[in-house]
N, C-alpha and C positions, 0 to 999 in steps of 0.2 A: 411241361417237361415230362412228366409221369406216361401222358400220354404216349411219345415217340418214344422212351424207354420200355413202353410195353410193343410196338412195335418191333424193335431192334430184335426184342425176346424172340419175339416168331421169326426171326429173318434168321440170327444165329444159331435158332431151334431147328431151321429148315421148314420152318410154316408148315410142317405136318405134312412134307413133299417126302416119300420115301425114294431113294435113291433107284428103286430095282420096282418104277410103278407097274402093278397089274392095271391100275385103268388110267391111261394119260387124259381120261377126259374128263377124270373127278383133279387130276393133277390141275388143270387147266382151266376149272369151275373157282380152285383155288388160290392160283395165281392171280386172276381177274380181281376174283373177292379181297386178295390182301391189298393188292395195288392200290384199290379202291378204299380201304379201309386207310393204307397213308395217306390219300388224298386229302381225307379229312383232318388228318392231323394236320400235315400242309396249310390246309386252308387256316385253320387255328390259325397260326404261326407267320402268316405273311402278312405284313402289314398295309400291301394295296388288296387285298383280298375283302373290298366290302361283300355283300348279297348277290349284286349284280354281278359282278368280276367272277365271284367264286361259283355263279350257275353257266356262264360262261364255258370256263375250265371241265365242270361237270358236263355239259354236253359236247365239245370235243375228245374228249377224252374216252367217254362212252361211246360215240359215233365208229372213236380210232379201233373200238374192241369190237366192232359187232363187223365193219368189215373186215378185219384179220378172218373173224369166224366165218364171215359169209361166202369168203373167195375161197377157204378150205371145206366149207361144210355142203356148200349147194344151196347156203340162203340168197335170197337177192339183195343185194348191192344196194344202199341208199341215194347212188348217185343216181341224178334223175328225179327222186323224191326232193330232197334237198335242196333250199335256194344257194344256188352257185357253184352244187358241185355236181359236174355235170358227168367224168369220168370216172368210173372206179380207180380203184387203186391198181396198181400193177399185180400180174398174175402172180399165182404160189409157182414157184420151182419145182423142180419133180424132188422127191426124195427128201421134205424137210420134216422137223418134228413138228407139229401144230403150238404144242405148249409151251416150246422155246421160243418160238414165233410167236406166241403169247405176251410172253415175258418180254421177248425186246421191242413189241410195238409197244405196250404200255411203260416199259423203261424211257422210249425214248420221247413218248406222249408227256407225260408225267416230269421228267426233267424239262422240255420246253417252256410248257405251260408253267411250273413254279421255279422258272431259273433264276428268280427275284427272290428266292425263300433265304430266310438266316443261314448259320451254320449248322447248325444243329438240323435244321429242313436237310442239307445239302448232302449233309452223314448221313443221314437215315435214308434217303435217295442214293447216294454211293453203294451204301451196304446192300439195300435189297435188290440193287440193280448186278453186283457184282455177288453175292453171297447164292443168289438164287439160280445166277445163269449156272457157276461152279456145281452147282446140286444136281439141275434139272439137267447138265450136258453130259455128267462123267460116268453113262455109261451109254451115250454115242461116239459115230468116230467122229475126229473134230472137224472135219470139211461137211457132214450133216447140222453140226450145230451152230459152223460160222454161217452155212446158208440160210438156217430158221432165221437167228438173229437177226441178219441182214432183211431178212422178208418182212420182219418185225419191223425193222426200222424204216423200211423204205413203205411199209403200209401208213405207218406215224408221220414221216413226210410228208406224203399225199395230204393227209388231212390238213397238217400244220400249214402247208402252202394257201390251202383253201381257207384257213380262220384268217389267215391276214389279212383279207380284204373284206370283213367284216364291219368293220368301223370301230371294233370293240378292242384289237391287238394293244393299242399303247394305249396306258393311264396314266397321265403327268399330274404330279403333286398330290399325289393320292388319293387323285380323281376330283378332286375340285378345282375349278376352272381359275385362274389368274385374276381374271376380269370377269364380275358378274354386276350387272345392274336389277336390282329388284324389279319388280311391276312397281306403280304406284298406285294408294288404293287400300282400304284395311280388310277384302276381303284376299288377299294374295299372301303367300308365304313371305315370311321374315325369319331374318335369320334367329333361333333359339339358344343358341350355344354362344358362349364366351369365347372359344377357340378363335382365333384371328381365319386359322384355314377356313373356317366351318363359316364364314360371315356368306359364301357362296354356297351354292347345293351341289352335294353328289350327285356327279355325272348329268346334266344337264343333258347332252346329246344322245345318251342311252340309247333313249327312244326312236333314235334316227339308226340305230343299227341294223344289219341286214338280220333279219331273222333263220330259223334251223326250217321251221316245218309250214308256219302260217305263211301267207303269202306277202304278208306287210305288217309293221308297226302298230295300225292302228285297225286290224283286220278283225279283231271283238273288241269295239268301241262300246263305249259307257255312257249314258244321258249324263246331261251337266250335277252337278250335286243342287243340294238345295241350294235355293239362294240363300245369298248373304242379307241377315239383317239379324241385328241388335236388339230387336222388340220383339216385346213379353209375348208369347203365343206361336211366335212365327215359328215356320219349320226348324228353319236352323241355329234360332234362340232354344227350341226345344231339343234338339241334337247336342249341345253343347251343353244344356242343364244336366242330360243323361248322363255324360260323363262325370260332369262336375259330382252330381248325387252319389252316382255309382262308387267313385275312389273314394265317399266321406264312409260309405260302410259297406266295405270289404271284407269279406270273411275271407277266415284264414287259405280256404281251400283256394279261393279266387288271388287272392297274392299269391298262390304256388304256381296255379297257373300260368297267371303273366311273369315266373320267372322261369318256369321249364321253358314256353316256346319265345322268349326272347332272344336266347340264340344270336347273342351281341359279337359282331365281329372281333377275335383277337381271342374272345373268352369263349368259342363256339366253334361249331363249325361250318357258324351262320345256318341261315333259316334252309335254304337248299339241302345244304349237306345233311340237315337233320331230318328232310325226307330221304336222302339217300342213304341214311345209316338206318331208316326204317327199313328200306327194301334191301339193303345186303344182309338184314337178321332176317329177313322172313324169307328169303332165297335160302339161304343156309337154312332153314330148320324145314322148308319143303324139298331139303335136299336136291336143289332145280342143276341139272345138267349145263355145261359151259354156255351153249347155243343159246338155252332161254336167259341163262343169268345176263349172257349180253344184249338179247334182244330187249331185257328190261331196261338194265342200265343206259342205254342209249334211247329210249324209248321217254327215262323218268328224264336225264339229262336235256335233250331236246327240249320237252313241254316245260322244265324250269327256267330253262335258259327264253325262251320265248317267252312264259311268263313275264321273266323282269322288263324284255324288250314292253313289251306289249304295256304293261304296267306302267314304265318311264314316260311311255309317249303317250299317255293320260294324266300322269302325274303333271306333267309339263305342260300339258295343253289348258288347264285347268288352275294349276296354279294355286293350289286354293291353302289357305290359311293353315296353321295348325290349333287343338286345342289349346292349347299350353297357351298361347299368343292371346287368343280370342277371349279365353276366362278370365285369363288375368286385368285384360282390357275390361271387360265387361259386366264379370258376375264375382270376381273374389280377388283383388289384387296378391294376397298372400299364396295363390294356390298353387301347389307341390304336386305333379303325379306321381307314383311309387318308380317308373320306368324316365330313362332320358330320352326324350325324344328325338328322334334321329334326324340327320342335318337334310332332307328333300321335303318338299310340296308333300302333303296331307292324302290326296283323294287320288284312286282309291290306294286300301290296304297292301302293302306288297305283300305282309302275311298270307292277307285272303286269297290274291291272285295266287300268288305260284304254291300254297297250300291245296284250292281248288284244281288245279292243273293236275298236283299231284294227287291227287284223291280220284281225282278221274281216270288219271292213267295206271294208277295203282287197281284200282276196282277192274277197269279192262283186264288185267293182268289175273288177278287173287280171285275174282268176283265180289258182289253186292255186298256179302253179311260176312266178310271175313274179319276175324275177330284177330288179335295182337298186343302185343305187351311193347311196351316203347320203352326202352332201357339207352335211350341216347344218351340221354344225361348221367345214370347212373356214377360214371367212374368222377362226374362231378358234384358226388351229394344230395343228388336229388334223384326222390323214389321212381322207380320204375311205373309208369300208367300204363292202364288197359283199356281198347276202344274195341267195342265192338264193329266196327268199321270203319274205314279209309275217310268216308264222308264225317264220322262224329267227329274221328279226329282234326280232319280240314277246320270243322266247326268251332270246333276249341282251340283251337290255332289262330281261329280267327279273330272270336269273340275274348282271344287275350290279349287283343291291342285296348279293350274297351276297357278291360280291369288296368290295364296299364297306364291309362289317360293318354293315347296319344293319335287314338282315331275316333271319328264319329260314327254314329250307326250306317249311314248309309255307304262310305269306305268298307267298312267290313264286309255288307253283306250284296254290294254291289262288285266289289273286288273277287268275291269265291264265286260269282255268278260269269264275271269273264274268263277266273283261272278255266272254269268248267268248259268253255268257248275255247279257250285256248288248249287243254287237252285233245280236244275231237282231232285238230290237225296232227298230233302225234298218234293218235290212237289208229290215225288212217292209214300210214306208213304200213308198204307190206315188205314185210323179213321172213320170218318162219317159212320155209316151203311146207 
């Protein structure tokens, strides 16, 4: 709740929009960034909002800001780049403001996508949708600011027509399937949770969804993991000993770890958002102009949202076991990891994958050695970390499923090696004239 109460603050403060702008394109850098900054809270707060769903949301939403910007600014259009969207959006009118056209493509973006959010989501979407248009309009005349609007919303459309035929639009039962029959077999996932819904795996068909940038599901595929087997020595007896050793002595630094990038749906703003709230602080403290902040955003959302595609449809192909399942079968009936292990198939890491996507697409962006403070978690208690770059980071993002018990070595370090596979297709995308 704290969270959207600080929200509301900037929305009733006027988000730092001055009424009488000397530069509508810092107005405009602003509007993007706040919009973006409810999303996360959004995501927090919706309860079919897992990882996958909420990278989703992140790349539509992003995609919907960079052609508002491209059809006023002279960038190129992603249609055409994009699988399935083959026409841009509808032309800018002569005579609109860009920044209210701002405002209402991501107004109408934004409410679509979490029109399943609580009430308190719903307010806080009211407010900034109607607090910010009254700011940003009252000092045009009103047939200039009903036409932005409209430009805005009719850019939002175009998009939102294009996500529905994704495969990804509807999520029944909070994304667990009715009917799931396991593999049978003790190298395959089993369910880990008590939860009656959870007896199935999240989103099972993910992986069959139409992807943003790659040109298919399984287009940075992954060798099989180790084989399965129970004997002393073998690869995957020795993958699962790693863990097991690892959670008996954890230093303290390494329990912080695996609970800063856990980034537990409800409690977060899941793993996604928490690269996306990296890159709207490092845009705001580079001071980056509307144009680049959306070329980012659309750029990080894309490689995410493909990530999880991409991730799913190995996840599922694969099948494979979790720790939690395997140890307790095998090397320690009693054993606890400090993390719950989440309701899908083991291999590979989602962390990895769409941590590695983002490190890559962020490095495109920032360069190699850029250095950063990560205050995601901050307003929840926990200290603000510093990486010397996009890659440590990904790394430590990674290597926090291990302190957490809930992936193997090769999951982690074979998952940041796809995300990296899966960034190159966003990184190729040309916007910027």
């Amino acid at each position: 709740m704290r969270h959207f109460l600080a929200i509301l603050c900037l929305v009733i403060a006027g988000a730092g929009w001055p009424v009488q702008a000397q530069d509508r394109g810092a107005d405009g850098a602003e509007v993007l960034t706040t919009w973006h900054r409810l999303v996360l809270e959004l995501v927090r707060h919706t309860p079919t909002y897992s990882p996958p769903v909420a990278s989703r949301a992140f790349g539509y939403v992003g995609v919907t800001a960079w052609e508002l910007v491209a059809g006023l600014s002279g960038g190129r259009s992603l249609s055409g780049q994009l699988n399935g969207l083959d026409m841009p959006p509808p032309a800018a009118p002569a005579d609109i403001d860009p920044v209210l056209a701002m405002h209402g493509a991501m107004a109408a973006s934004v409410q679509y996508f979490f029109g399943n959010t609580g009430p308190t989501g719903q307010r806080a979407m009211q407010a900034m949708t109607d607090k910010t248009a009254a700011r940003l309009a009252a000092e045009l005349p009103p047939e200039v600011a009903a036409r932005s609007l409209a430009h805005g919303a009719a850019v939002a459309a175009h998009i939102i027509e294009w996500s529905q035929g994704d495969g990804g639009a509807l999520v029944e039962n909070m994304g667990f399937p009715m009917e799931y029959l396991p593999k049978s077999g003790p190298e395959f996932w089993v369910p880990t949770s008590t939860i009656v819904q959870q007896q199935a795996p999240l989103l099972p068909a993910w992986g069959k969804n139409r992807p943003f940038a790659m040109p298919m599901g399984n287009a940075c595929p992954l060798p099989p993991p180790p084989a399965y087997s129970e004997e002393a020595g073998s690869a995957f007896r020795t993958e699962a000993q790693e863990v097991y050793d690892t959670s008996r002595s954890l230093t303290d630094e390494q329990k912080l770890i695996a609970r800063f990038w856990s980034d537990d749906p409800m409690l977060s703003p899941t793993p996604p958002g928490h690269w996306v709230s990296i890159l709207l602080d490092e845009m705001e403290r580079a001071d980056w102009p509307v144009d680049r902040r959306a070329d980012a955003l659309a750029r990080l959302g894309i490689g995410i949202a493909d990530a999880f595609i991409g991730c799913w449809h190995t996840k599922f192909e694969y099948d494979l076991v979790r720790p939690v399942t395997y140890i307790r079968r095998v090397i320690d009936p009693g054993w606890q990891p400090i993390l719950i292990t989440p309701p899908f198939p083991e291999y590979p890491s989602g962390h990895s994958t769409q941590s590695g996507a983002a490190a890559g697409i962020l490095t495109a962006l920032f360069g190699e050695n850029h250095s950063f403070d990560d205050a995601t978690h901050e307003a929840d208690g926990l200290p603000v970390r510093h990486f010397t770059s996009f890659a440590a980071a990904a790394e430590e993002a990674a290597i926090s499923r291990l302190y957490g018990g809930i992936h193997f070595r090769a999951a982690i370090d074979r998952g940041l090696a796809q995300g990296a596979c899966i960034a190159t297709h966003a990184n190729r995308l040309e916007t910027l004239e």
